[in-house]
LOBA-67675 format. One line per field, with one value per residue: residue number from 1; x, y, z of N, C-alpha, C, O in turn. Coordinates in steps of 0.2 Angstrom, whole numbers. Layout:
BEGIN
num	NUM:... .
n_u	X:... .
n_v	Y:... .
n_w	Z:... .
ca_u	X:... .
ca_v	Y:... .
ca_w	Z:... .
c_u	X:... .
c_v	Y:... .
c_w	Z:... .
o_u	X:... .
o_v	Y:... .
o_w	Z:... .
***
This chain:
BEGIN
num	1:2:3:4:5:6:7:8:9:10:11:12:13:14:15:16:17:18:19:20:21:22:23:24:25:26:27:28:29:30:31:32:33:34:35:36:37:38:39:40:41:42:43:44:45:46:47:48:49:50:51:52:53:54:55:56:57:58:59:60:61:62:63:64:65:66:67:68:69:70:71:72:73:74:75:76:77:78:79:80:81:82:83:84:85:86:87:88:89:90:91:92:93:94 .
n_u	-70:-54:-40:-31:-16:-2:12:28:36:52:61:54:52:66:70:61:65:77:75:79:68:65:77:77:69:72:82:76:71:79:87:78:77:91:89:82:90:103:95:90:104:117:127:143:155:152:156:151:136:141:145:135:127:119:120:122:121:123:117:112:99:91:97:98:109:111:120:134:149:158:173:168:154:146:147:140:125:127:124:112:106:103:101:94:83:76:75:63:56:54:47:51:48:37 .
n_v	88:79:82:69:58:57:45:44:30:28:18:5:15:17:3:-1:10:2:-9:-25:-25:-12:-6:-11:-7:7:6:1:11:21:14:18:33:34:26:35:48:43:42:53:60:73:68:69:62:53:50:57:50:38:40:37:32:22:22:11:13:13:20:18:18:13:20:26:31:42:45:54:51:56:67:80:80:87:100:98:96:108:114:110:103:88:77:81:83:72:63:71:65:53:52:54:62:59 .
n_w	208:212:205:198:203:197:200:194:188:190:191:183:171:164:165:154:145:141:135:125:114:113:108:98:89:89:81:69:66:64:53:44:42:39:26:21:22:13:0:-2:-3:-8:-23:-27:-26:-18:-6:4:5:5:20:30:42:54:68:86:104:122:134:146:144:128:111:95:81:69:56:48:42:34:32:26:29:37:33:21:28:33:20:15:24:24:34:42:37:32:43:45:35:36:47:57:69:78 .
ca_u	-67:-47:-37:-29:-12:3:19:31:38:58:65:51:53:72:68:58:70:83:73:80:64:65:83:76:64:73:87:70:67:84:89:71:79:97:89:79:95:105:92:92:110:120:132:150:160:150:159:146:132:143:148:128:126:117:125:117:120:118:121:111:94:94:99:101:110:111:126:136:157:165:176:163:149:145:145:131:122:125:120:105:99:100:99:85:74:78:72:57:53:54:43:56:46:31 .
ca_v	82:81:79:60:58:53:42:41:23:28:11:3:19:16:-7:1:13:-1:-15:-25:-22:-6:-6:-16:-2:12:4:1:20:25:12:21:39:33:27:43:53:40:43:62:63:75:63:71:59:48:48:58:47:31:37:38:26:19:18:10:17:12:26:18:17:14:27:24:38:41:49:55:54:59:75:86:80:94:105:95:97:115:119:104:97:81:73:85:83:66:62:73:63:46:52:53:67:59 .
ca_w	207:212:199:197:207:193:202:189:192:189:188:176:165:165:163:147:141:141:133:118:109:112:106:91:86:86:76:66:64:62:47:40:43:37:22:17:20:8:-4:-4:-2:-16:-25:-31:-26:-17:1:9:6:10:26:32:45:61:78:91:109:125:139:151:139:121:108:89:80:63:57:42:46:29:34:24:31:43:26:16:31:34:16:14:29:22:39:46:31:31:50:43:28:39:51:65:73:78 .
c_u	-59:-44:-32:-19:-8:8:21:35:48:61:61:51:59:73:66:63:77:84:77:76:62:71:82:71:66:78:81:70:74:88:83:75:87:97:87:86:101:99:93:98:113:124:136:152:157:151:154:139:134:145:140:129:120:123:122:122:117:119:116:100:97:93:101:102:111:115:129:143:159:164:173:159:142:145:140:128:121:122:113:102:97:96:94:81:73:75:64:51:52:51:44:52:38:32 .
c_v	83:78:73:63:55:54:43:35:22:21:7:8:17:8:-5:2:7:-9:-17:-23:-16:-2:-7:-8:2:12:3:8:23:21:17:29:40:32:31:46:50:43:51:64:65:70:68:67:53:46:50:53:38:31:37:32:25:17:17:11:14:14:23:15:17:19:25:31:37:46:49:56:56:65:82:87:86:101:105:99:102:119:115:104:93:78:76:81:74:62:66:67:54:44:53:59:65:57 .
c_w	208:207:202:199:201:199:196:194:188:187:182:171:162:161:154:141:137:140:128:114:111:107:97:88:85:83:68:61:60:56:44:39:38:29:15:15:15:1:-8:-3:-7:-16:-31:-29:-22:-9:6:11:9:16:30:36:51:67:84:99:114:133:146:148:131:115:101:86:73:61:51:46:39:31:30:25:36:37:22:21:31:26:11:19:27:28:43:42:32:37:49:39:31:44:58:71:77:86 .
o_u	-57:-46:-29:-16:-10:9:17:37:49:64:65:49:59:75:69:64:81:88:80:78:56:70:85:73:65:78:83:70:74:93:86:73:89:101:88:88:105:102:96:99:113:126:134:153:161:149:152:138:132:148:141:132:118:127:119:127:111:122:118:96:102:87:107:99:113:115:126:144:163:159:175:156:136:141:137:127:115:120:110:96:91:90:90:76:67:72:59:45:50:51:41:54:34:27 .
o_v	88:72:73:68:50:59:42:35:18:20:4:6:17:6:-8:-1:8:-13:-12:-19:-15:3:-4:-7:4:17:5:10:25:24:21:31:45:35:32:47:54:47:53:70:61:67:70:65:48:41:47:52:33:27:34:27:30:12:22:9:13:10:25:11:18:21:22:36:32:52:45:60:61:69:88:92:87:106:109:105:103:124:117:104:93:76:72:77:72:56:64:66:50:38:52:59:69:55 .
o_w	205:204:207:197:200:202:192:200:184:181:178:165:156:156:149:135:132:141:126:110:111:104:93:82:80:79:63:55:55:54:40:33:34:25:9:10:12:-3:-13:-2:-12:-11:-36:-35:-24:-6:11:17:13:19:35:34:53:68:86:98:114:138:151:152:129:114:101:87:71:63:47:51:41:31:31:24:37:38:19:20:30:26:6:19:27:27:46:44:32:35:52:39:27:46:63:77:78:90 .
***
């Protein structure tokens, strides 16, 4: 038996990618990710965890990002992985 011939269909993968509800779901996912890594955020001071946020992205498809700005941020991370574990714990990997 030959195996089955896949097209991929570029411009309806592309239409997909770049749905509102699609848009709407991964802002879904990534509020859900945003608020694991709020949760498990260390608190000294409290800036870490209030710079957490969602940003929505839209390079041509859509892209929610979940992001920490306070200027130490990039150091939580590097000695927690809040935001790894945090996309772990939210199921982001599925």
């Amino acid at each position: 038996m030959a195996a089955p011939k896949v097209v991929l269909n570029s411009s309806g993968v592309l239409e997909v990618l770049s749905d509102p509800g699609v848009a709407a779901f991964l802002h879904e996912v990534a509020e859900g990710v945003a608020g694991a890594a709020r949760a498990a955020a260390p608190h000294v001071t409290g800036e870490y965890h209030d710079s957490i946020d969602v940003v929505d992205v839209n390079t041509g498809r859509a892209v929610a990002r979940v992001v920490a700005t306070a200027p130490h941020a990039h150091l939580v991370e590097a000695r927690t992985g809040n935001l790894a574990k945090a996309m772990s714990a939210a199921g982001g990997g599925r």
